[in-house]
PyMOL Python script that loads the backbone (N, CA, C, O; Angstrom):
from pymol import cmd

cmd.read_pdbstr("""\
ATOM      1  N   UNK A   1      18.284 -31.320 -19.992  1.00  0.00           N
ATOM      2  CA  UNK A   1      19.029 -31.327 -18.753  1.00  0.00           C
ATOM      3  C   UNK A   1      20.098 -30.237 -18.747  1.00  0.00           C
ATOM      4  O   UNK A   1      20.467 -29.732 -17.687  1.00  0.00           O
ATOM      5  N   UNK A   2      20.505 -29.943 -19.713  1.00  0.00           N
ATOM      6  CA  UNK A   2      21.656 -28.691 -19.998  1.00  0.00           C
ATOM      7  C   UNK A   2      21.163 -27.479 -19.708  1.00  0.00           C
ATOM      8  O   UNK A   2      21.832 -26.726 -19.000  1.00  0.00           O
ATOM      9  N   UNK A   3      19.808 -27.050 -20.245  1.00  0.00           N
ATOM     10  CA  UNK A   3      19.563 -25.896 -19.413  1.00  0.00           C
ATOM     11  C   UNK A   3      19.493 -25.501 -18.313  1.00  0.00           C
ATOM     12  O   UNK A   3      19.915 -24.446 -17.839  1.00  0.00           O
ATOM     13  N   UNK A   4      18.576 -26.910 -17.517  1.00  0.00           N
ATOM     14  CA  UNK A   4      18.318 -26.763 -15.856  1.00  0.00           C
ATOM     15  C   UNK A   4      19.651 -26.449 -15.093  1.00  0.00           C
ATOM     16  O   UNK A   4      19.800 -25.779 -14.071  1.00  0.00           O
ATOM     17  N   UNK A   5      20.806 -27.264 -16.038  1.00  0.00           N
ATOM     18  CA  UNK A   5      22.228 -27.326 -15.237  1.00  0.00           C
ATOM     19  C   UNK A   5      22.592 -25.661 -15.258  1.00  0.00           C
ATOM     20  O   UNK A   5      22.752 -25.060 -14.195  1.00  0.00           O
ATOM     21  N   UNK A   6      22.689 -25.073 -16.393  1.00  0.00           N
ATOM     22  CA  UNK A   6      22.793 -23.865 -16.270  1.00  0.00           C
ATOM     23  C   UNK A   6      21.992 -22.374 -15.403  1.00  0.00           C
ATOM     24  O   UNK A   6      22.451 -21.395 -14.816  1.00  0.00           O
ATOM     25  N   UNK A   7      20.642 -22.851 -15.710  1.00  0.00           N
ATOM     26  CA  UNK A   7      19.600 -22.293 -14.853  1.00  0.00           C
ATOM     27  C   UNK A   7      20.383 -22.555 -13.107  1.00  0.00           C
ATOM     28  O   UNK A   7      21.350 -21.814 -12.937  1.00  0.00           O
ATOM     29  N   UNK A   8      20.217 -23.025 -12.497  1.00  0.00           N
ATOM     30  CA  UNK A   8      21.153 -24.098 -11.666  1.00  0.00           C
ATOM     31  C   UNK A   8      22.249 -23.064 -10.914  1.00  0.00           C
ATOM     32  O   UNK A   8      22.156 -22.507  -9.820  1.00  0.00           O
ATOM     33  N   UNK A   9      23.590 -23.010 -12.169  1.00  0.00           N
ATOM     34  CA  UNK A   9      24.383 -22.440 -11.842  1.00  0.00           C
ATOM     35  C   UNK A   9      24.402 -20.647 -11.784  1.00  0.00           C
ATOM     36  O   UNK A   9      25.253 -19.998 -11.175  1.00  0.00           O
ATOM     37  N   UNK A  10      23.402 -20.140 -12.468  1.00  0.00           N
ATOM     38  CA  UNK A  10      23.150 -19.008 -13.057  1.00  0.00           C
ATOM     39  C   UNK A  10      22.833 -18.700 -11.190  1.00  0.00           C
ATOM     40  O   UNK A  10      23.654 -18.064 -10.529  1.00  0.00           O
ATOM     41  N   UNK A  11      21.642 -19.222 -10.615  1.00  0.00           N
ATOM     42  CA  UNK A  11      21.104 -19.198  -9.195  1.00  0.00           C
ATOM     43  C   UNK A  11      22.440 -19.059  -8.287  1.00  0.00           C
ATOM     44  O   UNK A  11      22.636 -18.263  -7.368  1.00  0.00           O
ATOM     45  N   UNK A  12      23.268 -20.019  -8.782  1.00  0.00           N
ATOM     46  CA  UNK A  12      23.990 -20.539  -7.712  1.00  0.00           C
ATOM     47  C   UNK A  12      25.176 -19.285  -7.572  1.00  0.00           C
ATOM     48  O   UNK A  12      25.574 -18.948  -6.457  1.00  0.00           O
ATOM     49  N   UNK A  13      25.721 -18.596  -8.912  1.00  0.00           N
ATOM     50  CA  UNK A  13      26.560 -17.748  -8.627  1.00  0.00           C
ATOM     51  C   UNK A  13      25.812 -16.458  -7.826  1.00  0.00           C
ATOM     52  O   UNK A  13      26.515 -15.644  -7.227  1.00  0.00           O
ATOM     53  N   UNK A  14      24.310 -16.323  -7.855  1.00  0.00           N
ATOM     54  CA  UNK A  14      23.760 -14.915  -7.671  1.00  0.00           C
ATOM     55  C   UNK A  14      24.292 -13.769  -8.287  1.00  0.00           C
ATOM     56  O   UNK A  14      24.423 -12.808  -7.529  1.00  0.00           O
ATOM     57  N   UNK A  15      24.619 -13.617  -9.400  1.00  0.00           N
ATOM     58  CA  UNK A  15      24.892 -12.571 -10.120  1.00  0.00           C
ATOM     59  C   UNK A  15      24.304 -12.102 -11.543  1.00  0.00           C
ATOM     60  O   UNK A  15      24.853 -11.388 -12.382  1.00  0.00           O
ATOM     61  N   UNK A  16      22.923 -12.755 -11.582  1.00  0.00           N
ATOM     62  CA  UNK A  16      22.271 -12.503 -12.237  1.00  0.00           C
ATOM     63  C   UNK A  16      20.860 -11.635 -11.873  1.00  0.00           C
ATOM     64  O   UNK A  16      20.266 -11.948 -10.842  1.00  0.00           O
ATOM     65  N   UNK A  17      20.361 -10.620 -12.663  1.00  0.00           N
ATOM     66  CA  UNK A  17      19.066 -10.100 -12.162  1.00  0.00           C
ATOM     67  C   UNK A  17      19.142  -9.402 -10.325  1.00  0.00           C
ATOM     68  O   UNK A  17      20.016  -9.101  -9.512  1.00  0.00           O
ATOM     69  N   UNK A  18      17.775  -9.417 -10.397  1.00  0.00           N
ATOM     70  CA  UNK A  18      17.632  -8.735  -8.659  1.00  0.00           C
ATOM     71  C   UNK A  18      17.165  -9.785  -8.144  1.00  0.00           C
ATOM     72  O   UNK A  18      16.506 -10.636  -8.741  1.00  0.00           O
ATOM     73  N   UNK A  19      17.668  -9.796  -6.294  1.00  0.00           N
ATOM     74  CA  UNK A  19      17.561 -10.657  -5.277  1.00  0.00           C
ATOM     75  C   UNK A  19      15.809 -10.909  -5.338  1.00  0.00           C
ATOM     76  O   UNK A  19      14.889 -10.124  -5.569  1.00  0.00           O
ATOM     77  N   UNK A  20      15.834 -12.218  -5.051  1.00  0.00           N
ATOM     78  CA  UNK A  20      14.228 -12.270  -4.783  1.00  0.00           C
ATOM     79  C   UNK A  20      13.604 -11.724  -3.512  1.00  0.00           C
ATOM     80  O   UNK A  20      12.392 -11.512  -3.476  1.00  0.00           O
ATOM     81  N   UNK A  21      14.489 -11.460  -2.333  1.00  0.00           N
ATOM     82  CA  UNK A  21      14.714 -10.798  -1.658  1.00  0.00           C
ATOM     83  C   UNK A  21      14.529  -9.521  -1.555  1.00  0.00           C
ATOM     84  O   UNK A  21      13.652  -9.158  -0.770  1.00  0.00           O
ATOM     85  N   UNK A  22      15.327  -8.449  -2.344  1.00  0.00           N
ATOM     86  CA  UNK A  22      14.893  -7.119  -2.914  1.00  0.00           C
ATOM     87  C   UNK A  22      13.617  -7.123  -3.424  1.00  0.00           C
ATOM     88  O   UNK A  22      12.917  -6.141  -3.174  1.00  0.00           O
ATOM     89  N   UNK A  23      13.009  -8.329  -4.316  1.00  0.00           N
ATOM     90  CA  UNK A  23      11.961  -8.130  -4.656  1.00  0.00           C
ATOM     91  C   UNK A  23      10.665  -7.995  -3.930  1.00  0.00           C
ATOM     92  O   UNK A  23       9.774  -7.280  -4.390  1.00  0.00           O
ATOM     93  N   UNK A  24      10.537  -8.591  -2.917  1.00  0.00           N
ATOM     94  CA  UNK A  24       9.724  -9.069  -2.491  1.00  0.00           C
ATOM     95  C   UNK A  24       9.641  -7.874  -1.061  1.00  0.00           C
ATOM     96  O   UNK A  24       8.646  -7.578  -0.399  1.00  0.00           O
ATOM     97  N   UNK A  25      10.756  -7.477  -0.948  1.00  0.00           N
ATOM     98  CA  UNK A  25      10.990  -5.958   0.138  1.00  0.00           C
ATOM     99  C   UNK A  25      10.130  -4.600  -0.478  1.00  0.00           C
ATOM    100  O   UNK A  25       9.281  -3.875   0.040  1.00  0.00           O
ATOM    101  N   UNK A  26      10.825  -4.616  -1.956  1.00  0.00           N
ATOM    102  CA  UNK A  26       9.829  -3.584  -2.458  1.00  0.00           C
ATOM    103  C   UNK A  26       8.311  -3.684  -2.312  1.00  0.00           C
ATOM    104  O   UNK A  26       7.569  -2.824  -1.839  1.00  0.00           O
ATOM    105  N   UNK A  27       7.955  -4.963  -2.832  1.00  0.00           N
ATOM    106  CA  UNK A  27       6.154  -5.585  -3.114  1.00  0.00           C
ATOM    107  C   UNK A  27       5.852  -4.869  -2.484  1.00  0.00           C
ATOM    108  O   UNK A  27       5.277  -3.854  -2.876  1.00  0.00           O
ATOM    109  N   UNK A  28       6.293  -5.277  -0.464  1.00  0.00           N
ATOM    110  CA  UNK A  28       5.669  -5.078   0.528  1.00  0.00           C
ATOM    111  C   UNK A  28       5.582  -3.456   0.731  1.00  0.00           C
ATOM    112  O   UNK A  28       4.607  -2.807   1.107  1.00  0.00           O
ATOM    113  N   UNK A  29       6.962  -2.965   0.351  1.00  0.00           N
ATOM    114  CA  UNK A  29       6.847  -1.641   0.579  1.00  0.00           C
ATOM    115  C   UNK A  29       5.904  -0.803  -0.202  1.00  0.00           C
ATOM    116  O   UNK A  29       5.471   0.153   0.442  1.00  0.00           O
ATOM    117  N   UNK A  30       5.291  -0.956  -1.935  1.00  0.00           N
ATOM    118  CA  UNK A  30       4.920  -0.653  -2.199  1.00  0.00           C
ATOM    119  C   UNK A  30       3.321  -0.601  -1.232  1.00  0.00           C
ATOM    120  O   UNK A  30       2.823   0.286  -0.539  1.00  0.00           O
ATOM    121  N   UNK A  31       2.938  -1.782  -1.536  1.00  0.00           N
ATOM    122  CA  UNK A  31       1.998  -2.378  -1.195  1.00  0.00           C
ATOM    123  C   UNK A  31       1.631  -1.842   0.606  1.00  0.00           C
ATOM    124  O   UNK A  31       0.489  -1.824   1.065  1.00  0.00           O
ATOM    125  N   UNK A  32       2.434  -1.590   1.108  1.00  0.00           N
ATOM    126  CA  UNK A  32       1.947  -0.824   2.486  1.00  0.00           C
ATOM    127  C   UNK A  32       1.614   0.378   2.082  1.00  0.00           C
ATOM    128  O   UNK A  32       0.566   0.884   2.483  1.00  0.00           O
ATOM    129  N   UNK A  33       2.602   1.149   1.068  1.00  0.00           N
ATOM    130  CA  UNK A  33       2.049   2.721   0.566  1.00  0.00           C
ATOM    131  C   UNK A  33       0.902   2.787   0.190  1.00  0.00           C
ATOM    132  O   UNK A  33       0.125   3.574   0.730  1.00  0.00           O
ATOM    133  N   UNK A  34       0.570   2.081  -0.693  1.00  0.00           N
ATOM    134  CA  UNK A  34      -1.085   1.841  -0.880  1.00  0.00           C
ATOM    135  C   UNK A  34      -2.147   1.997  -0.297  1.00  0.00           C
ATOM    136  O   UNK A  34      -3.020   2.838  -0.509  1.00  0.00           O
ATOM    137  N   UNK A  35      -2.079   0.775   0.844  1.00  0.00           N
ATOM    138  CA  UNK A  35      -3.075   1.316   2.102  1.00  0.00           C
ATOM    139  C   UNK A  35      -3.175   2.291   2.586  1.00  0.00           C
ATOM    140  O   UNK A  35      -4.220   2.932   2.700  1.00  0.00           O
ATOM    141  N   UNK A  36      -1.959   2.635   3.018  1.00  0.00           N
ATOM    142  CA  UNK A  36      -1.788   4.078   3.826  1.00  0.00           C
ATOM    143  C   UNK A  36      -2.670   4.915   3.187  1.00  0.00           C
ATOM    144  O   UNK A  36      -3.572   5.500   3.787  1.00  0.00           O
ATOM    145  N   UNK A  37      -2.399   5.040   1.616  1.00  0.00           N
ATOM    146  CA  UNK A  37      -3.149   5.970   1.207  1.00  0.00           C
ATOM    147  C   UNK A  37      -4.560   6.014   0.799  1.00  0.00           C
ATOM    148  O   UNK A  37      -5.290   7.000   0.695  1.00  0.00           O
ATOM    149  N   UNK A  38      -4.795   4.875   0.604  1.00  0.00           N
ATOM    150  CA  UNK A  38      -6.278   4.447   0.126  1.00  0.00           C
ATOM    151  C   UNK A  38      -6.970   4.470   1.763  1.00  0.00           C
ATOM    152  O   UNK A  38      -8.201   4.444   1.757  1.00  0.00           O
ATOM    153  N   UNK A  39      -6.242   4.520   3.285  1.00  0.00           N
ATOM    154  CA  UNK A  39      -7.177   4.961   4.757  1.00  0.00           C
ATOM    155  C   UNK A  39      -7.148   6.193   4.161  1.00  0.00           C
ATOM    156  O   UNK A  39      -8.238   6.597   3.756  1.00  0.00           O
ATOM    157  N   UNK A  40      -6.397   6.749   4.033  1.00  0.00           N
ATOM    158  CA  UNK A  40      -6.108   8.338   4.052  1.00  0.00           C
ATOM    159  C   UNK A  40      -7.848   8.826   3.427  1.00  0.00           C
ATOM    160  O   UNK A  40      -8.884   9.211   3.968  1.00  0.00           O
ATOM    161  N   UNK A  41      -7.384   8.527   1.952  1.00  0.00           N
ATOM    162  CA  UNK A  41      -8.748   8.628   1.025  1.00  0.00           C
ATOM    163  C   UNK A  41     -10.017   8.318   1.507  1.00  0.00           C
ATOM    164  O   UNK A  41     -10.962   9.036   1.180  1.00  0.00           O
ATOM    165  N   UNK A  42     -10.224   7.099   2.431  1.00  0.00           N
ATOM    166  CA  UNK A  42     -11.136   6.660   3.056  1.00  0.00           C
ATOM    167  C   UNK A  42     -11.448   7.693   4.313  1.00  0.00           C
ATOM    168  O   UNK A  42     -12.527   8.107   4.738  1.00  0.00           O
ATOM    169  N   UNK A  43     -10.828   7.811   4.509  1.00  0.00           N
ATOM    170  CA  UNK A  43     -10.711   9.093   5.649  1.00  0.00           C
ATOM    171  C   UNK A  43     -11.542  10.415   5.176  1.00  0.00           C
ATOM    172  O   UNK A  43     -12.603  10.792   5.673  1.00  0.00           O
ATOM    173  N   UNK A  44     -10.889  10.984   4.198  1.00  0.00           N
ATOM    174  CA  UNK A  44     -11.352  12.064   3.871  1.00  0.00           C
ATOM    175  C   UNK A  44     -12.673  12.634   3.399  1.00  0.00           C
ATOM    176  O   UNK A  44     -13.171  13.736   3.629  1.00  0.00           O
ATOM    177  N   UNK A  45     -13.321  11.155   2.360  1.00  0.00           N
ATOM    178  CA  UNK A  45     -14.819  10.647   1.899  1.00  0.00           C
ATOM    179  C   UNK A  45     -15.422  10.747   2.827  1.00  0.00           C
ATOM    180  O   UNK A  45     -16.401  11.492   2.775  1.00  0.00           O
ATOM    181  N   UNK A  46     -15.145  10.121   3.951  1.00  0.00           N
ATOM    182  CA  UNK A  46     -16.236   9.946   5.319  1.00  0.00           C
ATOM    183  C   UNK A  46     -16.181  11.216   5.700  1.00  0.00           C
ATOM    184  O   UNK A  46     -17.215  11.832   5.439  1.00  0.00           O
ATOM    185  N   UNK A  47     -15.247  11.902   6.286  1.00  0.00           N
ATOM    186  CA  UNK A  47     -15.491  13.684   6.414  1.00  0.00           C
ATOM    187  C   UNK A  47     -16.515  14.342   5.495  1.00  0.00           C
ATOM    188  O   UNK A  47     -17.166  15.321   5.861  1.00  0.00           O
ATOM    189  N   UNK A  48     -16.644  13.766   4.260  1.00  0.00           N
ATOM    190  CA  UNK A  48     -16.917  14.846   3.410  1.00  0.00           C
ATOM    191  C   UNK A  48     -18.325  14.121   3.024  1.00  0.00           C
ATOM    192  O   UNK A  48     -18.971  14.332   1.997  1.00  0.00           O
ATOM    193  N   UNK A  49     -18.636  13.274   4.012  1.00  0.00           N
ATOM    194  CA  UNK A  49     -19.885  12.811   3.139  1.00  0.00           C
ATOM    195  C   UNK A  49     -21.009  13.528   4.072  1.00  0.00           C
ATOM    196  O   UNK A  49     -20.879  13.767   5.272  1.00  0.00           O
ATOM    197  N   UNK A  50     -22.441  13.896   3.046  1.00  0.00           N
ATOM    198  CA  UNK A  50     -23.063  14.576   3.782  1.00  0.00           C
ATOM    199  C   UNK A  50     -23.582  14.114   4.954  1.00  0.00           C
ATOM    200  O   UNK A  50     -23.651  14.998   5.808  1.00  0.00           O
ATOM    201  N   UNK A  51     -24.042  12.853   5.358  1.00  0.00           N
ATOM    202  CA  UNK A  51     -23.901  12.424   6.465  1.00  0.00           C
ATOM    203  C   UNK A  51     -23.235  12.645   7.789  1.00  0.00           C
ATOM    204  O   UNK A  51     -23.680  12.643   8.937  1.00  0.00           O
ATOM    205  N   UNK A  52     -21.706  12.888   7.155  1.00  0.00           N
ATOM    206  CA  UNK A  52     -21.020  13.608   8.396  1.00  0.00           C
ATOM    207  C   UNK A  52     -21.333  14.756   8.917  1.00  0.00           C
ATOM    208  O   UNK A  52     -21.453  14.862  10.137  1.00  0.00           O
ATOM    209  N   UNK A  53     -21.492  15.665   8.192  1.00  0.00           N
ATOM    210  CA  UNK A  53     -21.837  16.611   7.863  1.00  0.00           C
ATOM    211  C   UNK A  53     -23.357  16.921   9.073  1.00  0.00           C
ATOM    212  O   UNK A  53     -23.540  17.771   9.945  1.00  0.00           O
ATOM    213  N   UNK A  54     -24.052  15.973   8.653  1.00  0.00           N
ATOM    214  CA  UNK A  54     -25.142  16.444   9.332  1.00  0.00           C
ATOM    215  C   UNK A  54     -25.256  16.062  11.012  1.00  0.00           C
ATOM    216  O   UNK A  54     -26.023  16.470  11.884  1.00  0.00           O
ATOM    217  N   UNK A  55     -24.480  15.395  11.025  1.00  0.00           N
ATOM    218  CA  UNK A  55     -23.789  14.539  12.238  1.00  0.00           C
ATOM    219  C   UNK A  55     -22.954  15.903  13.334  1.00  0.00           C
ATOM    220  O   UNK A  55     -22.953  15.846  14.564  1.00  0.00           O
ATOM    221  N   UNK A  56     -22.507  16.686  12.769  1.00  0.00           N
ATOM    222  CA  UNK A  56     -21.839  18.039  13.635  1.00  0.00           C
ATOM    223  C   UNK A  56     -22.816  18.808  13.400  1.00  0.00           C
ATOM    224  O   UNK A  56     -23.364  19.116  12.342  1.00  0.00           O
ATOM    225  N   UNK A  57     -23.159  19.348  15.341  1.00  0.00           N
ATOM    226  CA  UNK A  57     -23.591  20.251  15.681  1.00  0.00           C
ATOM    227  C   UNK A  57     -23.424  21.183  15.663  1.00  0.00           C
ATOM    228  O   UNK A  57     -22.237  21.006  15.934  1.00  0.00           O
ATOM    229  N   UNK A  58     -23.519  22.598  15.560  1.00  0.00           N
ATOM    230  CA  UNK A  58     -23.134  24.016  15.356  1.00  0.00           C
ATOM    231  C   UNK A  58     -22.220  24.622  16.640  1.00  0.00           C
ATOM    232  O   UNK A  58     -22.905  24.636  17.662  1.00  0.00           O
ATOM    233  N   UNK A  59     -21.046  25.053  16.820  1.00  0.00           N
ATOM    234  CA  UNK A  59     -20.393  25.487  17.842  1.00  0.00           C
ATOM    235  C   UNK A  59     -21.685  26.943  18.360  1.00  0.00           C
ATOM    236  O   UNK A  59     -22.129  27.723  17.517  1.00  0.00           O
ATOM    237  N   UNK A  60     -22.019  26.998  19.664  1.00  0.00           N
ATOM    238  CA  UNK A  60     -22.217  28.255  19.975  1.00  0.00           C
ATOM    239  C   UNK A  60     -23.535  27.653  20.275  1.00  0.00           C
ATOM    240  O   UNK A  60     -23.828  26.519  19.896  1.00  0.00           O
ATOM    241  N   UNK A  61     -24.627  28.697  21.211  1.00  0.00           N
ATOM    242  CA  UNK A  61     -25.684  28.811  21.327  1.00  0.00           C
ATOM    243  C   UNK A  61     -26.988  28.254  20.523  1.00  0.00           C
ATOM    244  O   UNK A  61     -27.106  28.338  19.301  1.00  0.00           O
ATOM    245  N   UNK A  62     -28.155  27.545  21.590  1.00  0.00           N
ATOM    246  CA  UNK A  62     -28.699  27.367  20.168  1.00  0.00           C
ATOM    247  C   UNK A  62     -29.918  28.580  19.503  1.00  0.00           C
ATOM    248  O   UNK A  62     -30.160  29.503  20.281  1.00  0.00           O
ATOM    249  N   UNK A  63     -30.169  28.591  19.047  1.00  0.00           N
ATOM    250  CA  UNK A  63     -31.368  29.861  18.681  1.00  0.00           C
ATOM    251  C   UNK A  63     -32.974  28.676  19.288  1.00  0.00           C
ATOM    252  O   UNK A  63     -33.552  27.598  19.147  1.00  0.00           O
ATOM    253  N   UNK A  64     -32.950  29.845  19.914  1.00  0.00           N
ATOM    254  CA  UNK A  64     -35.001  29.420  20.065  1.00  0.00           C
ATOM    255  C   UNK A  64     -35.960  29.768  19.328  1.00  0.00           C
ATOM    256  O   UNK A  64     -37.106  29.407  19.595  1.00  0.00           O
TER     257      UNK A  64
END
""", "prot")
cmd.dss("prot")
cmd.show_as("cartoon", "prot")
cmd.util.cbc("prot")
cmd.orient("prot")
Protein backbone atom coordinates (compact mmCIF):
# COMPACT_ATOMS: atom_id res chain seq x y z
CA UNK A 1 0.00 0.00 0.00
CA UNK A 2 3.04 2.42 0.53
CA UNK A 3 4.04 2.38 -2.87
CA UNK A 4 0.60 2.95 -4.55
CA UNK A 5 0.41 5.91 -1.87
CA UNK A 6 3.49 7.27 -3.31
CA UNK A 7 2.89 6.34 -6.97
CA UNK A 8 -0.41 8.37 -6.07
CA UNK A 9 1.31 11.37 -4.94
CA UNK A 10 4.21 11.30 -7.47
CA UNK A 11 0.83 11.73 -10.22
CA UNK A 12 -0.66 14.05 -8.06
CA UNK A 13 2.22 16.67 -7.80
CA UNK A 14 2.84 16.32 -11.84
CA UNK A 15 6.36 16.88 -11.63
CA UNK A 16 7.58 13.88 -12.55
CA UNK A 17 8.52 12.58 -16.22
CA UNK A 18 6.51 13.94 -19.43
CA UNK A 19 2.72 14.83 -19.59
CA UNK A 20 0.78 11.94 -20.93
CA UNK A 21 -0.56 14.56 -22.80
CA UNK A 22 2.75 15.62 -24.55
CA UNK A 23 2.94 12.11 -25.13
CA UNK A 24 0.35 11.19 -26.85
CA UNK A 25 0.55 14.83 -29.07
CA UNK A 26 3.82 13.64 -30.32
CA UNK A 27 2.45 9.73 -31.18
CA UNK A 28 -0.06 11.49 -33.27
CA UNK A 29 2.28 13.86 -34.73
CA UNK A 30 4.69 11.42 -35.52
CA UNK A 31 2.35 9.05 -36.73
CA UNK A 32 0.55 11.60 -39.22
CA UNK A 33 4.27 12.19 -40.67
CA UNK A 34 4.29 8.75 -41.58
CA UNK A 35 1.38 8.61 -43.74
CA UNK A 36 2.05 11.65 -45.35
CA UNK A 37 5.00 10.09 -46.42
CA UNK A 38 4.34 6.57 -47.06
CA UNK A 39 1.02 8.54 -49.82
CA UNK A 40 3.87 10.41 -51.01
CA UNK A 41 5.91 7.01 -51.72
CA UNK A 42 2.73 5.47 -52.83
CA UNK A 43 2.39 8.18 -55.15
CA UNK A 44 5.52 8.05 -56.77
CA UNK A 45 5.54 3.86 -57.35
CA UNK A 46 2.28 4.30 -59.18
CA UNK A 47 3.95 7.03 -61.53
CA UNK A 48 6.72 4.91 -62.02
CA UNK A 49 5.15 1.70 -62.55
CA UNK A 50 5.26 0.45 -66.02
CA UNK A 51 1.73 0.31 -66.26
CA UNK A 52 1.50 3.95 -65.90
CA UNK A 53 3.68 4.36 -68.15
CA UNK A 54 1.92 2.62 -70.79
CA UNK A 55 -1.26 4.32 -69.84
CA UNK A 56 0.23 7.99 -71.36
CA UNK A 57 -0.20 8.71 -74.74
CA UNK A 58 2.51 10.50 -76.73
CA UNK A 59 2.02 14.45 -76.87
CA UNK A 60 1.87 15.40 -80.69
CA UNK A 61 0.64 13.79 -83.85
CA UNK A 62 0.10 10.35 -84.44
CA UNK A 63 2.37 8.67 -87.20
CA UNK A 64 0.45 6.53 -89.85
Amino acid sequence: MFSLKTAFGRAAKGSFGPSTFWLLFFAIVILDDEQREEKERRKKRECASPAAQQRKRPSGPRPF
